[in-house]
C-alpha positions in Angstrom: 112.9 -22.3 -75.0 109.9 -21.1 -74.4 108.1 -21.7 -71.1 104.4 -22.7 -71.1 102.4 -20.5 -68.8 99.4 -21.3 -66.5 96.3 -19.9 -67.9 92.7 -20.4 -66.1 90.2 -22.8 -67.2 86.8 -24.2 -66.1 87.1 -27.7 -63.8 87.1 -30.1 -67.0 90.1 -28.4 -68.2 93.2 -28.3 -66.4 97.1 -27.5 -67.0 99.0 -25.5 -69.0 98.6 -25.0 -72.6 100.5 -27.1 -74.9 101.2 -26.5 -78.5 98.3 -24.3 -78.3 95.8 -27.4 -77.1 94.5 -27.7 -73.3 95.3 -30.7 -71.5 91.6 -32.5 -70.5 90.9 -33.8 -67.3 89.0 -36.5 -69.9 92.2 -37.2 -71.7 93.9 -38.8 -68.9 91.0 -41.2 -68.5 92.1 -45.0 -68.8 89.1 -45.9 -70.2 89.8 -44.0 -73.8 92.5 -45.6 -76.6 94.9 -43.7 -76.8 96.1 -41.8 -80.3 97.9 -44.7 -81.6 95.1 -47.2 -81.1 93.2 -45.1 -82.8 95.0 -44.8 -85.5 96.2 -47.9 -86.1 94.7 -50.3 -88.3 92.0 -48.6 -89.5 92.0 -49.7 -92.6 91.7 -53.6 -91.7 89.3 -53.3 -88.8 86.8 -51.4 -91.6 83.2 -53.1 -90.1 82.1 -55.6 -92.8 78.7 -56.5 -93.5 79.0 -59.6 -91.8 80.8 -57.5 -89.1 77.8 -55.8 -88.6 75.4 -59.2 -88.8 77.4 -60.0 -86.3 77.4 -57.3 -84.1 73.6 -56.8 -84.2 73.0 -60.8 -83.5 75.3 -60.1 -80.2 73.1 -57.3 -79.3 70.1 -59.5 -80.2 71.4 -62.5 -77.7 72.1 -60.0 -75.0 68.8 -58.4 -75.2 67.0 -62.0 -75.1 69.5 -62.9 -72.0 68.1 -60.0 -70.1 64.5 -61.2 -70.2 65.5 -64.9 -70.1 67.2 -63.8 -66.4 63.9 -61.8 -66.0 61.8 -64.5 -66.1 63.8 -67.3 -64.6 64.0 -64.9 -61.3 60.6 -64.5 -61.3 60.1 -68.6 -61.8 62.3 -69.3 -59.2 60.7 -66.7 -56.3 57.3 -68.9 -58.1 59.1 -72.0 -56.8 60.4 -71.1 -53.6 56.9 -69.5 -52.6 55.2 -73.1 -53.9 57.6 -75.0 -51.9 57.0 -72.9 -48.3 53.7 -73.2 -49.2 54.0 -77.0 -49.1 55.7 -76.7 -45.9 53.3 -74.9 -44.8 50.6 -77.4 -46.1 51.9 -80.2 -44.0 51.5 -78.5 -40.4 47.4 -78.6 -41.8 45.0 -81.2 -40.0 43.7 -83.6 -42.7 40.0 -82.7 -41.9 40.8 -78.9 -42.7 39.4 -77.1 -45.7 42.6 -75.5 -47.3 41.9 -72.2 -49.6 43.4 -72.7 -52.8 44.2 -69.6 -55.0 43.4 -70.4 -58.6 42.9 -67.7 -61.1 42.1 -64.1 -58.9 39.4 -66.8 -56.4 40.0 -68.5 -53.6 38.6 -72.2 -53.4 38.1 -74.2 -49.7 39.7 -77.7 -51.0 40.2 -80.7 -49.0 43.9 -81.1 -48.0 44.9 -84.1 -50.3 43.5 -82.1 -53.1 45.0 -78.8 -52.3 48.9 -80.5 -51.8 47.8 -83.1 -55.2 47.5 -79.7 -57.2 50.3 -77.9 -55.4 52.4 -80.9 -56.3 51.4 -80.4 -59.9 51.8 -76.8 -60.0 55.3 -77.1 -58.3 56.5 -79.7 -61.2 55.0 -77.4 -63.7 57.6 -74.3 -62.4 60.7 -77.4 -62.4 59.9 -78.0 -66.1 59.7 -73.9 -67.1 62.7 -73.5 -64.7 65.1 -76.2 -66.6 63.6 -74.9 -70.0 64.8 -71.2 -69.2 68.4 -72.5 -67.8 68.7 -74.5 -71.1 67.6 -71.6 -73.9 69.8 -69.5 -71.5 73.4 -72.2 -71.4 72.4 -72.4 -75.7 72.1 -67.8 -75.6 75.1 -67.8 -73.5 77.2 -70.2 -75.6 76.3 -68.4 -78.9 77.1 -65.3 -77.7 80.6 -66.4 -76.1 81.3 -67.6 -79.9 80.6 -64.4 -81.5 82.8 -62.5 -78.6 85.4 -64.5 -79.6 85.1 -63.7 -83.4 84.7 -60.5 -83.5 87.6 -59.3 -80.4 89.9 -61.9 -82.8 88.8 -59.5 -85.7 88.6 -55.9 -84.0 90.5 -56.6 -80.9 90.2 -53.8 -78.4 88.6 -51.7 -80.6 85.3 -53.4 -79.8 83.7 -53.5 -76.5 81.4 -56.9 -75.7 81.0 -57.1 -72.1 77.9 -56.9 -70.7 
């Protein structure tokens, strides 16, 4: 029997020489198939065209869902800061002149005015804010439905989450 010996390599490499092949630090990841997932079933999980339809709609939806979140964050800091605003607005005297920010200028408006627009401005962000969560409860659903199609087709083999 022959006994394998140690032989030196650099830090990605590591043990002794088997069947003339180094054992790689990488090959004991968790994270890679191994050689009989590989292997197996290669020829039925051969990417169809409407494999690949598939697979590029996915990325489409994911892509959307990432500005969809974008911009319902950035809707929902609008809301909070239109709401402590209004907060704000109450503590005012009724006589005051209020500066209203519309556009890049600042207007002095009477206080009824300033919350009456406010108001507006506040049920404007609700509507955006419920028409974001909607298109993203439809992305979300479309996408969970082609997840589930193409892990039933290529099982493992295929890596979805995002």
């Amino acid at each position: 029997m022959v006994q394998p010996r140690m032989v030196s390599y650099p830090s990605t490499i590591r043990g002794p020489c088997q069947n003339g092949q180094p054992q790689h630090a990488k090959a004991n990841s968790a994270t890679q198939l191994t050689k009989a997932d590989e292997t197996s079933g290669n020829d039925e999980n051969e990417v169809r065209r409407e494999d690949q339809e598939k697979i590029n709609r996915f990325s489409r939806l994911h892509q959307r869902e990432t500005v969809l979140e974008e911009q319902l964050k950035g809707k929902q800091k609008d809301k909070e800061d239109l709401e402590e605003i209004s907060m704000e607005l109450e503590l005012a005297d009724e006589d005051e002149l209020v500066p209203y920010k519309i556009g890049d200028s600042f207007f002095q408006l009477p206080l009824s005015d300033a919350q009456g627009m406010l108001s507006s401005s506040t049920e404007k962000i609700d509507a955006d804010v419920t028409k974001l969560e909607d298109s993203l409860g439809e992305l979300r659903e479309e996408m969970q439905q082609l997840k589930v199609a193409l892990y039933a087709r290529f099982g493992r083999s295929i890596n979805l989450e995002t």
